[in-house]
PyMOL commands that place a pseudoatom at each C-alpha (Angstrom):
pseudoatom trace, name=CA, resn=UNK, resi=1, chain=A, elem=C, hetatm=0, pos=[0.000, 0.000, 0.000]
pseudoatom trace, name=CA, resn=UNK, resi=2, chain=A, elem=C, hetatm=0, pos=[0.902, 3.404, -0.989]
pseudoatom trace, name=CA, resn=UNK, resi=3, chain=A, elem=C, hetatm=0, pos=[2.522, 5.435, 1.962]
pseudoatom trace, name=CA, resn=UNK, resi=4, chain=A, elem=C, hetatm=0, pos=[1.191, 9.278, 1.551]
pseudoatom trace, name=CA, resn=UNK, resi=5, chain=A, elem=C, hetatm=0, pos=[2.850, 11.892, 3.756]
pseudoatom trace, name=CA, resn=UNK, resi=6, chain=A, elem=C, hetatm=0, pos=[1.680, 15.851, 3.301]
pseudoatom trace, name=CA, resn=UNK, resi=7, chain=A, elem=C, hetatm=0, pos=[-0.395, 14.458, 0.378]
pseudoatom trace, name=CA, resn=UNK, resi=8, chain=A, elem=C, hetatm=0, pos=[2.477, 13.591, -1.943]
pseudoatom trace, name=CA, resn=UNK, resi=9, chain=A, elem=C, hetatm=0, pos=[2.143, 9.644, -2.605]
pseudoatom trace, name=CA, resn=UNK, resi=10, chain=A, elem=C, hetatm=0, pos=[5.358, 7.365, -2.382]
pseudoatom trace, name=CA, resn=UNK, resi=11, chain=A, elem=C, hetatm=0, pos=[5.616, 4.090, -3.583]
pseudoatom trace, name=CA, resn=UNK, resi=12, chain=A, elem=C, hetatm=0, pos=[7.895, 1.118, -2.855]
pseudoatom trace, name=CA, resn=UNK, resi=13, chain=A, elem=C, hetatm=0, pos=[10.503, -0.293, -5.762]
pseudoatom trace, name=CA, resn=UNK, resi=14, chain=A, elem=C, hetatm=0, pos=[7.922, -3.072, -5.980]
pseudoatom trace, name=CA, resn=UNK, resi=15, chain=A, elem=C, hetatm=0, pos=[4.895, -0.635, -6.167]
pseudoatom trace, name=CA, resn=UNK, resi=16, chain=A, elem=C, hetatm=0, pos=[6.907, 1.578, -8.502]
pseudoatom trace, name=CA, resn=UNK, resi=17, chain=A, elem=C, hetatm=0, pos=[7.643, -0.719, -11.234]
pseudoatom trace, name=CA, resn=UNK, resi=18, chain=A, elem=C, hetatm=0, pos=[3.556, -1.865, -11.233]
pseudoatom trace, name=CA, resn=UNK, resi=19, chain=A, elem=C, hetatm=0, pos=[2.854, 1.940, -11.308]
pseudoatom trace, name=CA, resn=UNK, resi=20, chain=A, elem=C, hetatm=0, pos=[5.585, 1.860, -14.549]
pseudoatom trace, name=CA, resn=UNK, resi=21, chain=A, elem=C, hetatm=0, pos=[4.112, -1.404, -15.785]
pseudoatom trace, name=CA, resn=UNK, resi=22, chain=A, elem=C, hetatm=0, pos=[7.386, -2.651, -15.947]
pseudoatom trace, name=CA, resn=UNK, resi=23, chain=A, elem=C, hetatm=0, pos=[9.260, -5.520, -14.251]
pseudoatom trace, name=CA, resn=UNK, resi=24, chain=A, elem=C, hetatm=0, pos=[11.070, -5.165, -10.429]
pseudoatom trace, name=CA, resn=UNK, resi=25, chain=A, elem=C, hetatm=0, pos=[13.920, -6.434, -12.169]
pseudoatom trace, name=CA, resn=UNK, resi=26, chain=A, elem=C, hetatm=0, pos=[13.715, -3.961, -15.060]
pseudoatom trace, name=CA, resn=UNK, resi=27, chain=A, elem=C, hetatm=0, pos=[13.239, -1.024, -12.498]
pseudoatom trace, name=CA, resn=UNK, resi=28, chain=A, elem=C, hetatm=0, pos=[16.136, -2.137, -10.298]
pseudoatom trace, name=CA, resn=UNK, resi=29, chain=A, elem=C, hetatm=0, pos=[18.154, -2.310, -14.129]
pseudoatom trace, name=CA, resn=UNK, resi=30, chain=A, elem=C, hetatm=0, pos=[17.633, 0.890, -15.467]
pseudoatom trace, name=CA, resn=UNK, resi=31, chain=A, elem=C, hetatm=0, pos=[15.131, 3.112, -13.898]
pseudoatom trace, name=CA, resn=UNK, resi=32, chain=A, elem=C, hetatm=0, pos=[15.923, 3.471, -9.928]
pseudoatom trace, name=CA, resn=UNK, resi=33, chain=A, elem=C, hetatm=0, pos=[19.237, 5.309, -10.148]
pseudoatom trace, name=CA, resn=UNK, resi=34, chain=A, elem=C, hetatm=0, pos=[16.969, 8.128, -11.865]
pseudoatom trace, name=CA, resn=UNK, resi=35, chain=A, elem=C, hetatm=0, pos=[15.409, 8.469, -8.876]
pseudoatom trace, name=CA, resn=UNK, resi=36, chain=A, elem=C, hetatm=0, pos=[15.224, 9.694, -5.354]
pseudoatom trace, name=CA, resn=UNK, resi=37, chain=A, elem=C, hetatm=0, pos=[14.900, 7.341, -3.122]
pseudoatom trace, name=CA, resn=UNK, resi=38, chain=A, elem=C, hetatm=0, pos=[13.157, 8.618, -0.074]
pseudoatom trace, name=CA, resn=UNK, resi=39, chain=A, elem=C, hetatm=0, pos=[12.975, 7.257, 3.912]
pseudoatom trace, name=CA, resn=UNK, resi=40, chain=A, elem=C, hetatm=0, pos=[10.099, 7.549, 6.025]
pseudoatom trace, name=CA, resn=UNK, resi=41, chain=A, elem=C, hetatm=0, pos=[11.209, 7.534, 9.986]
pseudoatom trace, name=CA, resn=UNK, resi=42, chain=A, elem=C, hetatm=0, pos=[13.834, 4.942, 10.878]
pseudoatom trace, name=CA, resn=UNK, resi=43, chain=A, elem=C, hetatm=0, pos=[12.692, 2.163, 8.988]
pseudoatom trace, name=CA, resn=UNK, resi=44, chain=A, elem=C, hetatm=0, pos=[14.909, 0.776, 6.035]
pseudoatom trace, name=CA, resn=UNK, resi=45, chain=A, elem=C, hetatm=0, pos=[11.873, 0.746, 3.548]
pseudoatom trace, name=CA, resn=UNK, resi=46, chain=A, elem=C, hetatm=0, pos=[12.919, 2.914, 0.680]
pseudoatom trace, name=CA, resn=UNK, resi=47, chain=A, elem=C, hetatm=0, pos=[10.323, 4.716, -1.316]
pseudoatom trace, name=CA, resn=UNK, resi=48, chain=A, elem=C, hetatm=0, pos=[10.086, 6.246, -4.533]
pseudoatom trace, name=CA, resn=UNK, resi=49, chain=A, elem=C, hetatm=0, pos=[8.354, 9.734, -4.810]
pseudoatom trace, name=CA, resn=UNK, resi=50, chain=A, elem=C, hetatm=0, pos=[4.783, 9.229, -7.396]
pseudoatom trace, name=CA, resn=UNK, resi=51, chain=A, elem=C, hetatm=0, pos=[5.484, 12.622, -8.974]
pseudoatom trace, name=CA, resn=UNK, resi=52, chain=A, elem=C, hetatm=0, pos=[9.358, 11.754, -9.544]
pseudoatom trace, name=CA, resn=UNK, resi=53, chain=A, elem=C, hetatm=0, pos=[7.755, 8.347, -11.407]
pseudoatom trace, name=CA, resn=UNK, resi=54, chain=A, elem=C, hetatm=0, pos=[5.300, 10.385, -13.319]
pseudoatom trace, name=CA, resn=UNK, resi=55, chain=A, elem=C, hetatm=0, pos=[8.320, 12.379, -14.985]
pseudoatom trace, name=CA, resn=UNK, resi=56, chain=A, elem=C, hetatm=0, pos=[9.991, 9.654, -16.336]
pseudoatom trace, name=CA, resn=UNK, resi=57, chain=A, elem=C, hetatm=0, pos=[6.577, 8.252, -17.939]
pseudoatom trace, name=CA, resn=UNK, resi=58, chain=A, elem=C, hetatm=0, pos=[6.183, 12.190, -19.496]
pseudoatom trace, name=CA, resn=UNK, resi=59, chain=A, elem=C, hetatm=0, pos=[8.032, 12.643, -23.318]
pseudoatom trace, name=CA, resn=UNK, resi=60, chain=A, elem=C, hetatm=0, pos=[11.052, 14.242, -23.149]
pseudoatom trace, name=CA, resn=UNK, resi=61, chain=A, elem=C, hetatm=0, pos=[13.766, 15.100, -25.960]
pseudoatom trace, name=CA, resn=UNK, resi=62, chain=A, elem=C, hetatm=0, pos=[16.876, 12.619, -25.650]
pseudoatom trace, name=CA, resn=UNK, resi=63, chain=A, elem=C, hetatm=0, pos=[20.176, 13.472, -26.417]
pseudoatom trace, name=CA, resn=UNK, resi=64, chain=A, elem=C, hetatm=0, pos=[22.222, 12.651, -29.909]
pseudoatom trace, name=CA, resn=UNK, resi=65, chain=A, elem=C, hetatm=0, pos=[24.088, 10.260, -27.973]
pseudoatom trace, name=CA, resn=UNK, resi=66, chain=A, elem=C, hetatm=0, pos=[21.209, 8.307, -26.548]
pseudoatom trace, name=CA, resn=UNK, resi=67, chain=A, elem=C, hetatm=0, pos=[19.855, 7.682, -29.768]
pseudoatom trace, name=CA, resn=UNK, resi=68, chain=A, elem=C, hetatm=0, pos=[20.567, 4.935, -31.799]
pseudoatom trace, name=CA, resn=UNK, resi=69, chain=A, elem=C, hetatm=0, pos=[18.293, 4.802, -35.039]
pseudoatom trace, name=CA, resn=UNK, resi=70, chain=A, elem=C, hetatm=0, pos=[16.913, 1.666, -35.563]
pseudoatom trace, name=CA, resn=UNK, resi=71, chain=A, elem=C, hetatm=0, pos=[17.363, -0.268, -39.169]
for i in range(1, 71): cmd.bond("trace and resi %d" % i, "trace and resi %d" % (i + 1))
show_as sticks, trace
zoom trace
């Protein structure tokens, strides 16, 4: 379950990759380093800000070098 704190939603990796509709394993591979990661109190849970997650689904340019045309 979603953990919301001053009415800003955070999510769990596990949450956060069903929120992406992608794979744990795929958001541990190449999507949680362009994160945030966020603690609550003194537990060891780390959570992943909604609004961070709804950036990377959002279009964006990408750079020259990140593109590789397909053929």
């Amino acid at each position: 379950m979603p953990l919301v704190v001053d009415g800003e939603t955070y999510y769990t990796a596990t949450e956060a990759a069903r929120y992406l509709h992608i794979s744990r394993d795929t958001f541990y591979e190449n999507v949680k380093d362009q994160l945030q990661p966020y603690r609550q109190g003194v537990r060891k849970r780390v959570y992943y800000r909604k609004s961070d997650l709804d950036q990377l689904q959002s279009i964006h340019p990408i750079g020259r070098e990140d593109y590789k045309e397909e053929r």
